[in-house]
C-alpha positions as CSV (number, residue, x, y, z in Angstrom):
1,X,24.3,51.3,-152.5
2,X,27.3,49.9,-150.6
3,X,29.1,46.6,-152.0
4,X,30.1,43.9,-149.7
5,X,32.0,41.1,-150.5
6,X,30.5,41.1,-154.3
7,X,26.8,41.7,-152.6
8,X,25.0,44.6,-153.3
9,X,23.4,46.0,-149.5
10,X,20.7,48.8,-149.6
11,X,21.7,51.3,-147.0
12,X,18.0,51.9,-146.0
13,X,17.2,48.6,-145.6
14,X,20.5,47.5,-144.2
15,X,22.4,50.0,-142.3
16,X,25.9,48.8,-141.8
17,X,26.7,50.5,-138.5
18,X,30.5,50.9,-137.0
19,X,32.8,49.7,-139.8
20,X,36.0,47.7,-139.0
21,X,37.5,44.4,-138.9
22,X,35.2,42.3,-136.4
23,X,35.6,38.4,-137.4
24,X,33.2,36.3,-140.0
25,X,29.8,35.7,-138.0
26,X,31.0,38.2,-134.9
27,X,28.5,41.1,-136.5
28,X,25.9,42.1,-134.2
29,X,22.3,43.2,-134.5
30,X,21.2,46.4,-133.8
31,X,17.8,46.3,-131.5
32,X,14.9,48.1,-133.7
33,X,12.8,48.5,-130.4
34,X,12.4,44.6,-128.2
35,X,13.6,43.3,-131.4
36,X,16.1,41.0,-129.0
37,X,14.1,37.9,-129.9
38,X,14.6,38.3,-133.5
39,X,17.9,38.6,-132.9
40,X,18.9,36.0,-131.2
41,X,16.9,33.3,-133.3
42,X,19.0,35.2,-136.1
43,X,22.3,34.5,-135.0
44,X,21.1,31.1,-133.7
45,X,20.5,30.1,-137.6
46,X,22.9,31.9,-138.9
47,X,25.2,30.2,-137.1
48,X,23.7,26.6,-138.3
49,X,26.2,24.8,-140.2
50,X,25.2,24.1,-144.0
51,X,21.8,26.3,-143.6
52,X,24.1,29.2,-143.5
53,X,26.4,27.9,-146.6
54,X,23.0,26.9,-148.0
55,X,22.3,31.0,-147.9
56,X,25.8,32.7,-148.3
57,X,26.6,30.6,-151.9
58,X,23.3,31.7,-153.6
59,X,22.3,28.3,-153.6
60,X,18.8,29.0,-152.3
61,X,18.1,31.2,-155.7
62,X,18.1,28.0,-157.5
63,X,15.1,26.8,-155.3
64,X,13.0,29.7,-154.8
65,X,8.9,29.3,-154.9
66,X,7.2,32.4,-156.2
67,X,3.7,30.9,-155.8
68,X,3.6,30.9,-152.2
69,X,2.3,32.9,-149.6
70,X,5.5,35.0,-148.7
71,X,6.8,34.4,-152.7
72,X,10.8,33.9,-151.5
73,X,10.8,36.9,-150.0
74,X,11.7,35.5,-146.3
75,X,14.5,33.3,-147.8
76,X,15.8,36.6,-149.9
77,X,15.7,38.7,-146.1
78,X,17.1,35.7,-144.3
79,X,19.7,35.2,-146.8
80,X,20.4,39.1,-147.0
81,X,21.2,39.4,-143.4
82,X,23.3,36.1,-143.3
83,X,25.3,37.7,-145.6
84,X,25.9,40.8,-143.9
85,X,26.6,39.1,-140.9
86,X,29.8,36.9,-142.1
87,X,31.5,39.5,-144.2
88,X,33.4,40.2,-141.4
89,X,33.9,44.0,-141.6
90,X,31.3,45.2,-139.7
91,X,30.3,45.7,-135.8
92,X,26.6,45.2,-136.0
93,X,23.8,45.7,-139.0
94,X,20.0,46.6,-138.2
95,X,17.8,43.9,-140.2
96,X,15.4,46.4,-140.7
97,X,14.1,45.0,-144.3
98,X,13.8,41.7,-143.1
99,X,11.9,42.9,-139.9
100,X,9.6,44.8,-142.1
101,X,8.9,41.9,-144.5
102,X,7.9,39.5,-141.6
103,X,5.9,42.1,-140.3
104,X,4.0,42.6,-143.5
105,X,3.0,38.5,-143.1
106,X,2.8,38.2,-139.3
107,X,2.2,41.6,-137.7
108,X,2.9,41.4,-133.8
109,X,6.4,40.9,-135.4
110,X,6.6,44.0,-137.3
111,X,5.7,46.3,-134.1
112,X,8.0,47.5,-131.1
113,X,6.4,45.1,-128.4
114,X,8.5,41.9,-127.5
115,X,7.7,39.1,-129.0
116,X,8.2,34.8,-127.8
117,X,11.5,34.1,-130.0
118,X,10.3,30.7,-130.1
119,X,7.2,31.5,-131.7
120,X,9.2,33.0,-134.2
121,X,11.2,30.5,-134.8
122,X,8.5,28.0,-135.3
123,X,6.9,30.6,-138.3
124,X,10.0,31.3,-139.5
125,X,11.6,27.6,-140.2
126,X,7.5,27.3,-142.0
127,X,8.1,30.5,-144.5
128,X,11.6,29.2,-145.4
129,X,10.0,25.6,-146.1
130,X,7.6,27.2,-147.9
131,X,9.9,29.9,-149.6
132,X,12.0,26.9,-150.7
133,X,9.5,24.0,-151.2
134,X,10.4,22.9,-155.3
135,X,12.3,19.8,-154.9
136,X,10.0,16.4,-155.8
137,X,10.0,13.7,-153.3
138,X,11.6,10.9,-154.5
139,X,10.1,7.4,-153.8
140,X,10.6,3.8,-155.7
141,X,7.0,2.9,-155.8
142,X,3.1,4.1,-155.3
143,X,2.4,6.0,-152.7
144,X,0.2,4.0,-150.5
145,X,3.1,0.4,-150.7
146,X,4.8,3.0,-148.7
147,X,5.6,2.5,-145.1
148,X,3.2,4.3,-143.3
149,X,5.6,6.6,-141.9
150,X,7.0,7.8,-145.1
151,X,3.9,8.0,-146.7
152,X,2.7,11.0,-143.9
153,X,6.1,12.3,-145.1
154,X,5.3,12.7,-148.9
155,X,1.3,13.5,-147.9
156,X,2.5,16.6,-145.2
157,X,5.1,17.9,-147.7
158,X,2.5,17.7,-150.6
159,X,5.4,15.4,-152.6
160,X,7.6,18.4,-152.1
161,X,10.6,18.7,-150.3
162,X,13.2,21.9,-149.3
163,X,16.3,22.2,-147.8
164,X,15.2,23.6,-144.7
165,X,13.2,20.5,-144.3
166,X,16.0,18.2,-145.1
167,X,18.0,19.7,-142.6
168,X,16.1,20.4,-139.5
169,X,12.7,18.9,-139.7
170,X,12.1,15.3,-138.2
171,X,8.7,13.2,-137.5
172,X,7.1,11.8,-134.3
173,X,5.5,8.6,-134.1
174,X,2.2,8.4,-131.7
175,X,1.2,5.5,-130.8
176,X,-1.9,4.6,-129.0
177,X,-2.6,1.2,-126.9
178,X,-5.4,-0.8,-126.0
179,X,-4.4,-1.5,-122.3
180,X,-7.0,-4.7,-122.7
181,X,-6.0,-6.2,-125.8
182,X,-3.0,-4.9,-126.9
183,X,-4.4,-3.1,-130.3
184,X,-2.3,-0.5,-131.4
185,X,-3.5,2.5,-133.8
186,X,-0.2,5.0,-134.9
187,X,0.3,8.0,-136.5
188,X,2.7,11.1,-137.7
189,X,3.6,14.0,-137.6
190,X,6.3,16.3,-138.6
191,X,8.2,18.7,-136.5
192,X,11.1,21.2,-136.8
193,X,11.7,21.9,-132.6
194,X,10.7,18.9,-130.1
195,X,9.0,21.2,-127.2
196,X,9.2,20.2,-123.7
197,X,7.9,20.3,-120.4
198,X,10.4,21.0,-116.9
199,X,9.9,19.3,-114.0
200,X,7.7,21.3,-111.3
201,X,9.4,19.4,-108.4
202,X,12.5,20.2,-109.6
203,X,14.4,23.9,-109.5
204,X,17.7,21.5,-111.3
205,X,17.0,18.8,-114.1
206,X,19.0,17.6,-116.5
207,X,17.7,17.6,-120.6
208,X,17.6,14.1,-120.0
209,X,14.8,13.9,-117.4
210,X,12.9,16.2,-119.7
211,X,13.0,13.9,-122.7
212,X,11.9,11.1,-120.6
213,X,8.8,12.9,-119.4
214,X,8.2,13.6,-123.1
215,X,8.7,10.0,-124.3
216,X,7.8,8.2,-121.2
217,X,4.1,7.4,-122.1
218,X,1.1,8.4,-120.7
219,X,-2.1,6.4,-119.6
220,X,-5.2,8.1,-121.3
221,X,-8.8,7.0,-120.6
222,X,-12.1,6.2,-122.5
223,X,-10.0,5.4,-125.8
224,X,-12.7,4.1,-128.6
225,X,-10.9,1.3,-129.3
226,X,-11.5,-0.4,-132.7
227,X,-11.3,-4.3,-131.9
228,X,-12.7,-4.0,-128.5
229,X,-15.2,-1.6,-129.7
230,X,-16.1,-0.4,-126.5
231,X,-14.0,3.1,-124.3
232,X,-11.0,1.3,-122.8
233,X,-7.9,3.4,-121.0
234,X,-5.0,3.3,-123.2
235,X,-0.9,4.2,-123.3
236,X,-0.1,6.8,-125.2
237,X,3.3,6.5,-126.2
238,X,5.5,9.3,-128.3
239,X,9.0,8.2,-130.5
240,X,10.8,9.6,-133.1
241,X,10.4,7.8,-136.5
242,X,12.8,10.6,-138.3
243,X,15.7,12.2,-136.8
244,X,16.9,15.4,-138.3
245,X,20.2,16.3,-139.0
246,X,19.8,19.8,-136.8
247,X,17.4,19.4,-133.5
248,X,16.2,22.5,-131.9
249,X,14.7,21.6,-128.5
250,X,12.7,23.9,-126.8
251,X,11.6,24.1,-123.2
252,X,8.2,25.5,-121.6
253,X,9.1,27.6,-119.5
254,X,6.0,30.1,-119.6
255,X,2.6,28.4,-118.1
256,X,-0.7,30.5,-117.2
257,X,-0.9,30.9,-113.6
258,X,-4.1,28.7,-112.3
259,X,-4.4,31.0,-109.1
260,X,-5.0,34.3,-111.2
261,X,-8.3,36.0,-111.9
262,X,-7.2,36.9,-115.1
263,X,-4.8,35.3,-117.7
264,X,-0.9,36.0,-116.1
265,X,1.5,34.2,-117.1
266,X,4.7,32.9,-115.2
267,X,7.8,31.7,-116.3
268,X,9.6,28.3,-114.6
269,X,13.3,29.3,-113.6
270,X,14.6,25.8,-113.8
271,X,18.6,25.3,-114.4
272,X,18.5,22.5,-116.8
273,X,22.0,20.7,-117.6
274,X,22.4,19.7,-121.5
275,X,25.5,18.5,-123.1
276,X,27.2,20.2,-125.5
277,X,28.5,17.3,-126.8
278,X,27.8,13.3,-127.3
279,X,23.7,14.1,-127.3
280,X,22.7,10.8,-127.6
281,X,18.9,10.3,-129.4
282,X,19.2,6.9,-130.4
283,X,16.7,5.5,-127.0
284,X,14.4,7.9,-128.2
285,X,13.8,6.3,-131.7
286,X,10.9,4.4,-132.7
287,X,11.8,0.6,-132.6
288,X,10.3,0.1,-136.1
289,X,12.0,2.6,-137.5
290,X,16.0,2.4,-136.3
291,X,16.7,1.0,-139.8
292,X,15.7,4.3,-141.5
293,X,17.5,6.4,-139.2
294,X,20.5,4.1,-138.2
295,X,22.8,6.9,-140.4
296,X,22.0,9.4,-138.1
297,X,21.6,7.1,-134.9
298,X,24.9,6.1,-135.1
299,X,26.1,9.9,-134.7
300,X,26.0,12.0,-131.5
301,X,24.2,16.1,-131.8
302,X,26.8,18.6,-130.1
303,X,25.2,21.7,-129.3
304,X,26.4,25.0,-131.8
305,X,23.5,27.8,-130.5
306,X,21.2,28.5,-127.1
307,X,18.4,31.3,-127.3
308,X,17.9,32.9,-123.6
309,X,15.7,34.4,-122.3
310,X,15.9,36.6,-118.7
311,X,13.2,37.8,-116.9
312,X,9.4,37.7,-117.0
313,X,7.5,37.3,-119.5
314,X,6.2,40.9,-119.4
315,X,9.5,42.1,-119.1
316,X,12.3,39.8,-120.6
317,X,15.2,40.3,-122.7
318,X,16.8,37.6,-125.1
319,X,20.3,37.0,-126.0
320,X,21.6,33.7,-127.6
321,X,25.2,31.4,-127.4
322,X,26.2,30.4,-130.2
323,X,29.8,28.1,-131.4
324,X,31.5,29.8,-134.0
325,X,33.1,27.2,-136.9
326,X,35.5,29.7,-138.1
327,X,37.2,30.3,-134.5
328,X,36.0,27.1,-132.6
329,X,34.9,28.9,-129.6
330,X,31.4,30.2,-127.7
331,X,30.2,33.9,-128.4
332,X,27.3,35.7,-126.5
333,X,25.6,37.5,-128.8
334,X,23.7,40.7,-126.9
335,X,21.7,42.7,-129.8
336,X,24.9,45.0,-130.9
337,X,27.3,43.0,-129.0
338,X,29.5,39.9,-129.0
339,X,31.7,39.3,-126.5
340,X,33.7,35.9,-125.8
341,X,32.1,33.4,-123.6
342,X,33.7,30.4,-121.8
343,X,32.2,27.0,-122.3
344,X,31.1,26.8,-118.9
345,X,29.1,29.4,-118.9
346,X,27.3,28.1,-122.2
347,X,24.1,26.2,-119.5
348,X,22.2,28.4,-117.3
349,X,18.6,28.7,-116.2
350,X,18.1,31.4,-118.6
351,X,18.2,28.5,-121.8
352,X,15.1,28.6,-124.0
353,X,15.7,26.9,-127.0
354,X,19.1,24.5,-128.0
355,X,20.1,23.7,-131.1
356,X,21.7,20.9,-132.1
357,X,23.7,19.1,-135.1
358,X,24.9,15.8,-136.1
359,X,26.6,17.6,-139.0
360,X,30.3,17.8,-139.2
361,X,31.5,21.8,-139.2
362,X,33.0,22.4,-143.1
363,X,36.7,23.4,-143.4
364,X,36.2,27.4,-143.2
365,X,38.1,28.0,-146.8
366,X,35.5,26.1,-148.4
367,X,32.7,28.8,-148.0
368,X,32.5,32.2,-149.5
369,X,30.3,34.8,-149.1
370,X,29.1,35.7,-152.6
């Protein structure tokens, strides 16, 4: 039992490898065999202002859920490895417990073959919901006087909130068209990563053309529509009726190939220029809903992480950028090692998944690791 910063690590579970004075949230992780996905959605999160505060101060133990599926044990791992991460004093830890416990629940994570970090990502931000789901919805009247928007809010969280959803989960509106007389039929859904297509006329795009194909609209045909009541082509047309605080956008790289006799997959290689600051969602949001979200429309996402991924999808390795608060400035993080990284190097055709915050970054002496 070693004792870190008044937390109590398991040596088996958490090797602390290479002791010595590295920098809070410079630790690396040690690669338990194509484990380089994990890794880098690791240090993406732990790098996410607030969630990591959320996790280093304890204050997740006053929110755990027992009665779930995983029973708090991915927030306990999540939180365990955070920890380790920001003391400061070590080179690089192996997360073996916490690989182990999300193999037990999901087990192509638990074995040596490499895994789609974004699919982890996508399970993970569910089992820390879940692991964290115990605060009541609050709402000023019966459900159904609710606009209809928040009322899929209440109904998909069960009445439940966490802080994981507060933070980085947000809604899409769909809306759907009659082309011949105008009737519209909408509905919701919630999200925690916005996932979109790249350009296949394009080898360079910027994020912007990207979320225009996403929000553009689409024609659809043979639409039942309910006044008409006949089959009539339609628009389908996506917007954003919540924004969340942190946005994690995530682009499709990997597509089956059409030409193949059996299932291969390829993977687009498209440079696609984002900002790393001033992201501007506001065009994006739902026309009757900018009221709701005119707090957050009126703020600009910068970008704090980037998961990468090089290669093929066979054979691929993933690293991740991430914006350290503490020292203002980019790090690559490369399994066991983190090196400095200039800002312009921060876009390249190797970005997978961004993450961004309209949160402002805490003054550092205000968090401790407990």
């Amino acid at each position: 039992m070693v004792v870190v910063a008044g937390y109590k690590l398991k040596l088996p579970h958490y090797q602390l490898l290479i002791p010595y004075k590295k920098g809070r949230g410079l630790t690396g992780l040690k690669n338990l065999g194509n484990t380089c996905y994990m890794n880098s959605i690791l240090q993406c999160l732990s790098n996410t202002t607030f969630l990591n505060e959320y996790f280093l101060e304890e204050q997740f133990k006053q929110n755990l859920n027992r009665n779930n599926k995983t029973q708090g044990r991915i927030a306990e791992e999540v939180a365990a490895v955070m920890k380790a991460l920001w003391t400061g004093q070590y080179k690089c830890i192996a997360s073996k417990n916490l690989r182990f416990v999300v193999g037990q629940y999901e087990r192509q994570f638990g074995g040596i073959e490499q895994q789609d970090s974004h699919e982890l990502l996508t399970i993970l931000m569910d089992w820390l919901h879940s692991d964290l789901q115990t605060v009541p919805i609050q709402i000023d009247t019966s459900l159904d006087k609710l606009p209809a928007s928040e009322r899929a809010w209440v109904e998909y969280f069960k009445g439940k909130e966490s802080y994981v959803a507060q933070l980085s989960y947000g809604q899409i509106k769909s809306t759907v068209k009659c082309v011949k007389c105008g009737k519209e039929s909408a509905t919701y859904e919630s999200f925690s990563s916005l996932s979109l297509e790249l350009p296949s006329d394009a080898n360079r795009c910027n994020l912007s053309d990207c979320l225009d194909m996403y929000f553009n609209g689409e024609h659809i045909m043979g639409w039942n529509c309910p006044q008409c009541k006949s089959s009539q082509v339609a628009i389908k047309k996506l917007d954003i009726s919540r924004l969340p605080s942190i946005l994690v956008i995530h682009f499709k790289r990997f597509y089956a190939d059409p030409d193949a006799v059996s299932t291969v997959y390829k993977k687009k290689q498209n440079y696609v220029m984002f900002p790393l600051n001033e992201l501007d969602m506001s065009p994006h949001v739902a026309p009757s809903e900018k009221n709701r979200n005119q707090k957050l429309k009126s703020r600009r996402y910068h970008l704090y992480g980037v998961s990468n991924h090089y290669g093929s999808m066979e054979s691929g390795h993933y690293t991740a950028f991430c914006r350290n608060k503490l020292h203002h400035k980019w790090y690559k993080f490369d399994d066991h090692t983190v090196s400095s990284l200039d800002q312009s190097d921060v876009c390249s055709s190797a970005a997978y998944i961004l993450f961004y915050s309209v949160l402002p970054e805490r003054n550092p002496s205000e968090v401790q690791v407990r």
